[in-house]
VEXDREN-2710 file (C-alpha; in Angstrom, 1 decimal):
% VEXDREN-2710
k/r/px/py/pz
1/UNK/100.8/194.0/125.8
2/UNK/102.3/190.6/126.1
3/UNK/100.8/188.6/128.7
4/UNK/104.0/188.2/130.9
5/UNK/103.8/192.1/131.7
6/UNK/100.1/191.6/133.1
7/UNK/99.8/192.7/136.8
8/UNK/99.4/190.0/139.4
9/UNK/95.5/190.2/140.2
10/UNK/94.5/191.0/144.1
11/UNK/91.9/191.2/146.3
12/UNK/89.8/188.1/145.1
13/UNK/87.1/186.5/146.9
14/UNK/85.6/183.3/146.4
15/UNK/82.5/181.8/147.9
16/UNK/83.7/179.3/150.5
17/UNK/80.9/176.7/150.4
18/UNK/82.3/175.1/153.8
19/UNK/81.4/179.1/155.5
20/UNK/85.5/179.2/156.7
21/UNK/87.3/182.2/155.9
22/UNK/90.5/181.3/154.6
23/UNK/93.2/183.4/152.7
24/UNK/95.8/181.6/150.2
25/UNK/97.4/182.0/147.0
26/UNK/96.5/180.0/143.5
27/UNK/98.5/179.9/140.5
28/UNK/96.8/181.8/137.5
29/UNK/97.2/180.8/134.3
30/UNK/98.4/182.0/132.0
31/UNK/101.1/183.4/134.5
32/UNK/102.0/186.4/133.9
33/UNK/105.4/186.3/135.3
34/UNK/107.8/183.1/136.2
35/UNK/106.2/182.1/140.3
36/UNK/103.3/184.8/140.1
37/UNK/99.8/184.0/141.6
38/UNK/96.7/185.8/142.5
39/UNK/96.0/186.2/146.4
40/UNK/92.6/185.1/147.2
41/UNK/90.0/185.2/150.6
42/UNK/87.4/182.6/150.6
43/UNK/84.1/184.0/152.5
44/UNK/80.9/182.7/153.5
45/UNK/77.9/183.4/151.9
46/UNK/76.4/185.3/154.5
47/UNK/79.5/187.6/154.6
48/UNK/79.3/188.0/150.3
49/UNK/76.5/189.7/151.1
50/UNK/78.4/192.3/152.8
51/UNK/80.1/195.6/150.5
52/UNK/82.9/195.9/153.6
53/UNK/84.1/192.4/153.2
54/UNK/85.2/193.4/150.0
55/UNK/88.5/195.3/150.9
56/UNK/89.5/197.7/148.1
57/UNK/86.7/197.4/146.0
58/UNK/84.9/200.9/145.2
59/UNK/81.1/200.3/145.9
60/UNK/80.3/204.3/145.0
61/UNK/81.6/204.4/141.5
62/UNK/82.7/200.7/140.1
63/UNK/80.9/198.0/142.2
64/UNK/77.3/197.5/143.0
65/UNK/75.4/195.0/145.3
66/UNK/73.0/193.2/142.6
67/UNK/69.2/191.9/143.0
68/UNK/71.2/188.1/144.0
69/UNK/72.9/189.8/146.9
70/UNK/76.4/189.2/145.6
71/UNK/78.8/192.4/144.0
72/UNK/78.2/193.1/140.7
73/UNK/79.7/196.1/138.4
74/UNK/77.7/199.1/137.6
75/UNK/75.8/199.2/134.6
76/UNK/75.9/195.2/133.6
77/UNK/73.3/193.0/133.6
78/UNK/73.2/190.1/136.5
END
């Protein structure tokens, strides 16, 4: 599939190292369509540690909290 009929990726979280929550947009590259970017929350570390902060993310069958406290997907290594 060429890369400019890629879907715009969503619900990404990012360790905020200065602990403020912040939502934003960054340009991805390569872009996958002219103007696209991925939407973004930055979180604290305290609130990585948390499966609800993650919005949309399946924590019964995909995701999995691993042994460093942050999400991890089922079946891979940390």
């Amino acid at each position: 599939m060429p890369l400019s009929r890629h879907p715009v990726m969503g619900d990404c979280y990012a360790l905020n190292e200065e602990n403020k929550k912040q939502t934003g947009t960054a340009p991805i590259s390569p872009t996958p369509a002219t103007g696209s970017t991925n939407t973004y929350t930055n979180v604290s570390a305290s609130d990585m540690a948390i499966p609800a902060t993650f919005l949309n993310w399946d924590f019964t069958s995909v995701w999995e909290m691993g042994a460093s406290g942050l999400p991890k997907l089922q079946g891979l290594p940390e």
